[in-house]
MITIKOL-678585 format. One line per field, with one value per residue: residue in one letter; z, y, x of N, C-alpha, C in turn. Coordinates in steps of 0.05 Angstrom, whole numbers, always signed. Example, Ala and Ser with C-alpha at 12.3 -4.5 7.8 and 13.67 -1.06 7.14 Angstrom:
REM MITIKOL-678585
aa: c(A, S)
nzz: c(+156, +142)
nyy: c(-114, -45)
nxx: c(+264, +257)
cazz: c(+156, +143)
cayy: c(-90, -21)
caxx: c(+246, +273)
czz: c(+156, +157)
cyy: c(-66, +1)
cxx: c(+264, +258)
REM end
This chain:
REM MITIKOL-678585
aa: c(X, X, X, X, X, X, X, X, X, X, X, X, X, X, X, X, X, X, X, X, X, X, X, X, X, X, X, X, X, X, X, X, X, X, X, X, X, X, X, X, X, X, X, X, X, X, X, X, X, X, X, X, X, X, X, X, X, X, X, X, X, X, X, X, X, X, X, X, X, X, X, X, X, X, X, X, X, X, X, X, X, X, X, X, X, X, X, X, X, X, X, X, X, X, X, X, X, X, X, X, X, X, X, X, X, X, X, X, X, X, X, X, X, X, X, X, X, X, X, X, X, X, X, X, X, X, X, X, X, X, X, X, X, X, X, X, X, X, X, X, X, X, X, X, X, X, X, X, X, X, X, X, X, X, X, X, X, X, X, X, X, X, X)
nzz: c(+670, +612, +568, +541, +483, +449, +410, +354, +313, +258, +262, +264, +225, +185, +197, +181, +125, +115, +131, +89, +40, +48, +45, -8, -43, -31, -54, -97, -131, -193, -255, -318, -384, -448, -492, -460, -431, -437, -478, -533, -592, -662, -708, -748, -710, -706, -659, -629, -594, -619, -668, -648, -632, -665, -700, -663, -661, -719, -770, -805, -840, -854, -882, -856, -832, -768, -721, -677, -630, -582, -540, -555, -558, -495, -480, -492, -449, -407, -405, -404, -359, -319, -329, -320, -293, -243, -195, -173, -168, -126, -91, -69, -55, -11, +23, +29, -2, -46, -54, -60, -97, -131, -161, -190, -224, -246, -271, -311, -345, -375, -390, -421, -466, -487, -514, -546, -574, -600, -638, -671, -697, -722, -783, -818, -826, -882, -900, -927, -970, -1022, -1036, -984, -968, -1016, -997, -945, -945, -919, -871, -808, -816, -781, -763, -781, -766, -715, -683, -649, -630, -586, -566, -532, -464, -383, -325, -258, -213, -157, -171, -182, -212, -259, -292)
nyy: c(-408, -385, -325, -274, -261, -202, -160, -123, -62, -76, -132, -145, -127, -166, -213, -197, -192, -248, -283, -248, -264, -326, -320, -304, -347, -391, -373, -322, -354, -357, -331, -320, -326, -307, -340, -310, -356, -320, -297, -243, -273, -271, -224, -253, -292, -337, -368, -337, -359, -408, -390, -369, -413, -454, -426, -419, -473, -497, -521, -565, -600, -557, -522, -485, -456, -471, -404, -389, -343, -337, -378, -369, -306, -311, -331, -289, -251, -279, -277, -217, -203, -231, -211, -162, -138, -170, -182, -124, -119, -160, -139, -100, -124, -147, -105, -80, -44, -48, -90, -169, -188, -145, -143, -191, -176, -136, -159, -202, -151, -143, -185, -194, -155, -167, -213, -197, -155, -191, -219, -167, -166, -207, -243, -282, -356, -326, -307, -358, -346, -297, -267, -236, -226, -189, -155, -142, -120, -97, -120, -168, -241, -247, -205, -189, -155, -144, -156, -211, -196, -163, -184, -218, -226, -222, -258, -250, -306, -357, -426, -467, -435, -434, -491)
nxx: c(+157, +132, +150, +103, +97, +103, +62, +75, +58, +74, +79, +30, +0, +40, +5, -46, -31, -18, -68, -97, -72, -79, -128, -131, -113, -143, -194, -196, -147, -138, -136, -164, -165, -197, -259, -307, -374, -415, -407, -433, -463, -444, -483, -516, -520, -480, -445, -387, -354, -348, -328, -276, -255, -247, -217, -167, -156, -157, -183, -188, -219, -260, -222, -194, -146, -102, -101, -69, -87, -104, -72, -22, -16, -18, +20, +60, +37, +40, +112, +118, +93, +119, +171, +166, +133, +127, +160, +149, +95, +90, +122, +90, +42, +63, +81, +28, +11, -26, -81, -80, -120, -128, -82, -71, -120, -91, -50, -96, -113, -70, -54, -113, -99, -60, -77, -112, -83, -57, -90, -96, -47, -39, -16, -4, -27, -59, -124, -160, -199, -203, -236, -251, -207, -188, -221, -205, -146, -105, -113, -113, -126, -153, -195, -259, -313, -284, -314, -296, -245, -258, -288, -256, -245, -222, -221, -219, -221, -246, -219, -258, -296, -282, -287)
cazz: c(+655, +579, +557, +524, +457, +455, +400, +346, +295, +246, +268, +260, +185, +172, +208, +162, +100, +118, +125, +59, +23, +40, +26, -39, -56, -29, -66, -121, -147, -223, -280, -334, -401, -458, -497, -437, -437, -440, -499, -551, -617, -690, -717, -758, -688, -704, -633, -617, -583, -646, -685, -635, -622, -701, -705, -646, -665, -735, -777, -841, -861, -878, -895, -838, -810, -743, -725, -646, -619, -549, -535, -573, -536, -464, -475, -490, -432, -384, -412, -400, -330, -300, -338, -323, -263, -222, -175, -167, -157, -102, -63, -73, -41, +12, +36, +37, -16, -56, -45, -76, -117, -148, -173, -206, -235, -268, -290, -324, -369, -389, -416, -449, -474, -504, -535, -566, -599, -625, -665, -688, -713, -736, -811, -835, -847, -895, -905, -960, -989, -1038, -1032, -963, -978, -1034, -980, -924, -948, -892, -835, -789, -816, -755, -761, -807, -750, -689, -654, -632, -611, -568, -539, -504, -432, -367, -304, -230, -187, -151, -194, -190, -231, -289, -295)
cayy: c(-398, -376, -299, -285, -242, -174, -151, -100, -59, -95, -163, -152, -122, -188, -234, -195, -202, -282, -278, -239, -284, -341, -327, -314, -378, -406, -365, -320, -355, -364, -312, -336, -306, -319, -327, -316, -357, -309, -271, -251, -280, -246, -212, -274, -324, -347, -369, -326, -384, -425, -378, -375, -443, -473, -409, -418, -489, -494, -539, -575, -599, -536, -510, -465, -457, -461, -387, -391, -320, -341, -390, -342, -281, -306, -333, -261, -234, -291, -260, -192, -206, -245, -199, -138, -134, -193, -167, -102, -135, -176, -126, -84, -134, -155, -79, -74, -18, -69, -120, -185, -190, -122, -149, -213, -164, -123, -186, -199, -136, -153, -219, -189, -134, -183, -236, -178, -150, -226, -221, -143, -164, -235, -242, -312, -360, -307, -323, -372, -337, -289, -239, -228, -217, -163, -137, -129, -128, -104, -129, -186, -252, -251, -180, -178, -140, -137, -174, -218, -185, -143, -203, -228, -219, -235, -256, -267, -327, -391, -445, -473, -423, -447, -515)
caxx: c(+135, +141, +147, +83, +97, +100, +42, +76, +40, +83, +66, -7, +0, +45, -24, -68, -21, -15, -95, -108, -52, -88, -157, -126, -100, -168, -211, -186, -129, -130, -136, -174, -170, -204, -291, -336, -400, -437, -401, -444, -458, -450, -504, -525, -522, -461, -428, -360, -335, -339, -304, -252, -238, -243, -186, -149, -142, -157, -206, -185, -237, -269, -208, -185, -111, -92, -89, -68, -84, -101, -42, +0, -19, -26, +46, +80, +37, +64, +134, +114, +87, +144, +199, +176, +115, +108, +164, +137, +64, +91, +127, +63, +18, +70, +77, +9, +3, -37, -97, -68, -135, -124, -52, -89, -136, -69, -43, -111, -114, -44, -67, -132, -98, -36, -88, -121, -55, -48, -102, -89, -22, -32, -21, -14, -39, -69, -152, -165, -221, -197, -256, -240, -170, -195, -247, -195, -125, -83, -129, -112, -147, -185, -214, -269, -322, -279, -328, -274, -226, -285, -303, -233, -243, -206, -233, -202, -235, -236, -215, -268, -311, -272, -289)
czz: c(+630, +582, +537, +501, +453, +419, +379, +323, +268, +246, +262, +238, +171, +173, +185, +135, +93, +113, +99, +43, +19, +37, -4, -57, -49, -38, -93, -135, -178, -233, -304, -357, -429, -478, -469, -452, -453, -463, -521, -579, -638, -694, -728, -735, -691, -678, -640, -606, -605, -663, -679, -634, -653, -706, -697, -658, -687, -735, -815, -852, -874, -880, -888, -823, -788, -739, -696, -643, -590, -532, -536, -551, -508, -452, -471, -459, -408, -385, -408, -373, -306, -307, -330, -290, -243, -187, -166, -147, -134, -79, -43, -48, -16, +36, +44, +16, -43, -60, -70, -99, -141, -162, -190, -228, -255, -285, -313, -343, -373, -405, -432, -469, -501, -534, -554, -586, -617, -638, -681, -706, -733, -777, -838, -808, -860, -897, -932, -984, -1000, -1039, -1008, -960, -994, -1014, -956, -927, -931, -863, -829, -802, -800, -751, -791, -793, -725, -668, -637, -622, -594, -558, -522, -475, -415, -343, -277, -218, -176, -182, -203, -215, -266, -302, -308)
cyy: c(-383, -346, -301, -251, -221, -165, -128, -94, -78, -131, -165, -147, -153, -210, -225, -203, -229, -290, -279, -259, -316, -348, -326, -336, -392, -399, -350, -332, -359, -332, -326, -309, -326, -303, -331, -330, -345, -288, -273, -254, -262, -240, -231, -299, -332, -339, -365, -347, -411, -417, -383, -400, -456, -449, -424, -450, -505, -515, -548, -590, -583, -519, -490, -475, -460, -422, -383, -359, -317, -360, -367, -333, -288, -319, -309, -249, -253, -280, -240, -187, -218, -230, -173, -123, -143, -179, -150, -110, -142, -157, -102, -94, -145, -139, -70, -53, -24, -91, -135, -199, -168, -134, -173, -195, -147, -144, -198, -183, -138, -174, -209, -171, -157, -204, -209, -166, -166, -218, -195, -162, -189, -228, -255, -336, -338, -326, -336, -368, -306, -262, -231, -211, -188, -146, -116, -136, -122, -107, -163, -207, -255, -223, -182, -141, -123, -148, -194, -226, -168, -166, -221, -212, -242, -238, -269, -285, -349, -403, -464, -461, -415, -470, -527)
cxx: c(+146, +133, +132, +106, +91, +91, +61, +54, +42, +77, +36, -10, +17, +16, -43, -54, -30, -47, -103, -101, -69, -115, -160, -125, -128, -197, -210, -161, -118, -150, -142, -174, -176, -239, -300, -353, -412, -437, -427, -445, -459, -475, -526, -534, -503, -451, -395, -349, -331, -331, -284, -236, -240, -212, -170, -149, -144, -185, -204, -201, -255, -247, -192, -163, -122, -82, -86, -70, -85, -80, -14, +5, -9, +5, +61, +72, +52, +90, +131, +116, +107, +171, +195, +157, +105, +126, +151, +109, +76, +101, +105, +40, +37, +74, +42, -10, -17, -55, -79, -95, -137, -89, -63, -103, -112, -68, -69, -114, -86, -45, -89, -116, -68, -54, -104, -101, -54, -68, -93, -63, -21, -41, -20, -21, -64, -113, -155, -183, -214, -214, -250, -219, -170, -205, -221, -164, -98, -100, -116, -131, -164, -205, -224, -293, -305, -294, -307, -259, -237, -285, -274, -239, -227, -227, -217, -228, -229, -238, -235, -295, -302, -277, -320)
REM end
């Protein structure tokens, strides 16, 4: 007859870890950063997400660079996050001292907070319109309001609430 397993406290904080860990992966696993939906538009109706995305990946026929701020950005913070807090994070949530949705959720304002920089700092392609340029001469071509760079948000969830 087999020796049944002798129960430690330890053993049962690893069961819940293994648990938590993988309702993670089966429910929050991705970090999404980026326009929400539901962001809202300029003052005029102009849709924030069609600013964004004629930027982020330009539009020559009316005349607009490529100005990547969300590529950009969400590169340095991957670099940031793997160089400087993913360890940490992990030993965080493997001790316990940590939900592994709250470590997602760091990693999240690390990426908003990075794609937001990108635009502060970005400074060419300069804007092609000349009044602009007069109006706002050391601003970021992408800051005329700040609307957005206000509207980058992050969000943890299943993957599928990305799609």
């Amino acid at each position: 007859m087999a020796k049944s397993l002798v129960k430690t406290k330890g053993g049962d904080n690893l069961k819940k870890l293994l648990k938590d860990l993988n309702g993670l992966t089966m429910k929050a696993n991705v970090v999404a950063i980026g326009l929400p939906s539901d962001s809202n538009p300029y003052p005029d109706g102009t849709s924030i997400i069609m600013v964004g995305t004629v930027n982020e990946f330009g539009s020559p026929n009316m005349g607009i660079p490529e100005r990547s701020f969300l590529r950009t950005g969400t590169i340095v913070a991957e670099k940031v996050i793997s160089q400087t807090i993913a360890k940490p994070l992990a030993k965080k949530v493997l001790n316990g001292s940590i939900e592994p949705k709250k470590a997602l959720h760091i990693m999240g304002q690390i990426a908003q907070s990075s794609v937001q920089q990108k635009i502060t700092e970005m400074s060419d392609p300069t804007n092609a319109a000349m009044t602009l340029a007069m109006k706002y001469p050391k601003t970021s071509p992408l800051i005329n309001t700040g609307h957005l760079r206000q509207s980058i948000r992050y969000k943890v969830g299943d993957s599928s609430d990305f799609n």
